[in-house]
N, C-alpha and C positions, 0 to 999 in steps of 0.2 A: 058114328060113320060120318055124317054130318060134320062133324068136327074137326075129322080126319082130311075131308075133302076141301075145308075153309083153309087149313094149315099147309096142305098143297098147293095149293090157288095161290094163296100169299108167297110163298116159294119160288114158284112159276113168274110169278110178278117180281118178285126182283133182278131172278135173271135175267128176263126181259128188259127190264131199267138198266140193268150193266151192262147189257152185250148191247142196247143202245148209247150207250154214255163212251162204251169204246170207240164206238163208231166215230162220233167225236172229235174223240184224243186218241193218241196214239198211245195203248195200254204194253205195247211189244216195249220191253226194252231196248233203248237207244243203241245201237252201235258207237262206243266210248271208251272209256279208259276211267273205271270205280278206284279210287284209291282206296286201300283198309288203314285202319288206324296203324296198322305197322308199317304201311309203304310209307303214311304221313310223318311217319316217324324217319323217313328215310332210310330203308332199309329195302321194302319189296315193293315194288308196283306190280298189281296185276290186271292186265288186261279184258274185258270182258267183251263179247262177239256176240251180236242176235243170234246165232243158230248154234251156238253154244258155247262155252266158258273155257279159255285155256289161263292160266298162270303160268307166266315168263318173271321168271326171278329178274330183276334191274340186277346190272351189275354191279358190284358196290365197289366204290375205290372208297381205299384206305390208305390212308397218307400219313405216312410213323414220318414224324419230325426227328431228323438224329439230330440231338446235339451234341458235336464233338466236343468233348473233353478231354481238353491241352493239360497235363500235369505237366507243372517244370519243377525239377526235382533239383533244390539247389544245392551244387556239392559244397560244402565248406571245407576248406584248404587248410588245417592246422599246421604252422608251420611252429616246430617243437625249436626254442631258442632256450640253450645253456643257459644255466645261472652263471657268475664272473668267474665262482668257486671252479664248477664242473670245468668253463671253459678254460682255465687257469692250469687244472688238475691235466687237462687231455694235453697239452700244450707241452708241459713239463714233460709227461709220458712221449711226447713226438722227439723233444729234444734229446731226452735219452737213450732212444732207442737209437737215432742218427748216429749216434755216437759208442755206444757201449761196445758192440764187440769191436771196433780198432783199438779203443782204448785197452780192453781187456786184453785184446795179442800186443800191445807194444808193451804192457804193465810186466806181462808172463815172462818176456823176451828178458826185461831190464833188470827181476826180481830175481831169475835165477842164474844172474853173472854169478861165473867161476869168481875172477879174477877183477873187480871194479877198476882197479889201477892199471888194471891191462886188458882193456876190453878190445873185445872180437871188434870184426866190421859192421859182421850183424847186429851186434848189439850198439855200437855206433848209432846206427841209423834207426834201428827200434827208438834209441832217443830222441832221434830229430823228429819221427815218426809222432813221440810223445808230444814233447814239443807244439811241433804246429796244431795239433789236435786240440790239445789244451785250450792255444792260443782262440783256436775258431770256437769250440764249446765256452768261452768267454764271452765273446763278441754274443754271440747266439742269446745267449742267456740273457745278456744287458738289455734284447730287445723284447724279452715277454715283462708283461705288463701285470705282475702279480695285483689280489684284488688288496683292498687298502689293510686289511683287517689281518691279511699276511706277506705286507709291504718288509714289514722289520728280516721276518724269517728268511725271508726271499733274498734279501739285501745281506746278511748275515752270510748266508751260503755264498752266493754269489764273492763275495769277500774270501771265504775262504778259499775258495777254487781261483779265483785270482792268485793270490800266495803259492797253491801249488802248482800253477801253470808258472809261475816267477823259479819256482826253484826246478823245474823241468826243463824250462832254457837254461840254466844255469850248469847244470849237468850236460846236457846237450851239446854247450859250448869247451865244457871242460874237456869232455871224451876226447872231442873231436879235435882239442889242443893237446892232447895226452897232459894233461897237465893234473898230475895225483892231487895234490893237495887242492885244488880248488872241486878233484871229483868228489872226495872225501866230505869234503864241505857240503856241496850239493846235496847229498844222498841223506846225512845229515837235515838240511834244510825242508827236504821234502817230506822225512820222515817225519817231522817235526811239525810242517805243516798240514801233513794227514790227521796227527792226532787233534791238532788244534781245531780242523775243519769238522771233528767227528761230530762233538753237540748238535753244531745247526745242519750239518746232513742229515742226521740221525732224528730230529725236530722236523726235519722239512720231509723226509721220510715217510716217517708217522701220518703224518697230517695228509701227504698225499696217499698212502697204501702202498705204495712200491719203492722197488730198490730205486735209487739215482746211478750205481755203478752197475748194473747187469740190465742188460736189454729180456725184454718179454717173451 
């Protein structure tokens, strides 16, 4: 019991010592603002009050950096350039088609005279028709610029179709003179000159894939 009363005493004495020592200092917590390690982290502050504890979340700004990102999307512009051949090939194709179906109605017209020695009006003029036709598919021709590699064949042709444009005025000239024997002649020269022209049409033909006498 004694024991018990020493160990009380001593108890009694230290409260005494602290409820002295408060006297002192001021044992009440401050009226202040406790940061926690998460507010210091910037994130909560909370607040603490002597008569008791509230927690007021800080507001947190958050601030997203956009960075705009410009794609420029560059268009590349192919521009598709003919080889001399292709452009050669389309060229020949442009000049015959110009040309093939008048040639084709004045050919039909002059092919199937009755009477060569005594031709109609229509067929008169079917020749003159011929004629100038010829004359301009010449001129035409002289100005495409075949590539070097089918300079020969190009020139070849062109040669022949000169000849029958020669003997198409010829004929032309005679009709329209009524004059037989020189029509004779003509019809003669042109025939003569178709067959001679056939090789290097028939070459220059090939080589392009299309007719030169029948439009597309």
């Amino acid at each position: 019991m004694a024991a018990r009363r020493t160990c009380l005493g001593t108890v009694l004495l230290l409260v005494a010592l602290l409820a002295s020592a408060c006297d002192g200092l001021s044992c009440s917590p401050e009226r202040g603002s406790i940061i926690s390690p998460i507010a210091s982290a910037g994130f909560v502050t909370t607040s603490m009050a002597a008569t008791g504890t509230t927690s007021t979340p800080a507001t947190v700004s958050t601030t997203t950096a956009s960075t705009a990102s410009t794609t420029t999307t560059s268009s590349t512009t192919t521009s598709t350039t003919l080889d001399p051949f292709e452009t050669y090939r389309a060229e020949m194709r442009a000049w015959k088609n110009t040309y093939a179906p008048d040639l084709e109605a004045s050919y039909t017209v002059i092919s199937a005279m009755r009477d060569p020695l005594s031709p109609s009006a229509e067929e008169i003029q079917a020749a003159k028709d011929l004629d100038a036709l010829l004359a301009d598919m010449v001129a035409d021709l002289e100005r495409i610029q075949p590539p070097p590699e089918w300079a020969s064949t190009h020139a070849e042709y062109l040669a022949s179709l000169k000849d029958l444009a020669g003997g198409a005025h010829k004929l032309a000239d005679a009709m329209e003179d009524g004059a037989t024997l020189r029509i004779m002649s003509a019809i003669t020269g042109i025939a003569s000159a178709w067959a001679r022209g056939e090789p290097e049409r028939t070459t220059l033909e090939q080589t392009l894939g299309f007719s030169l006498s029948k439009a597309d």
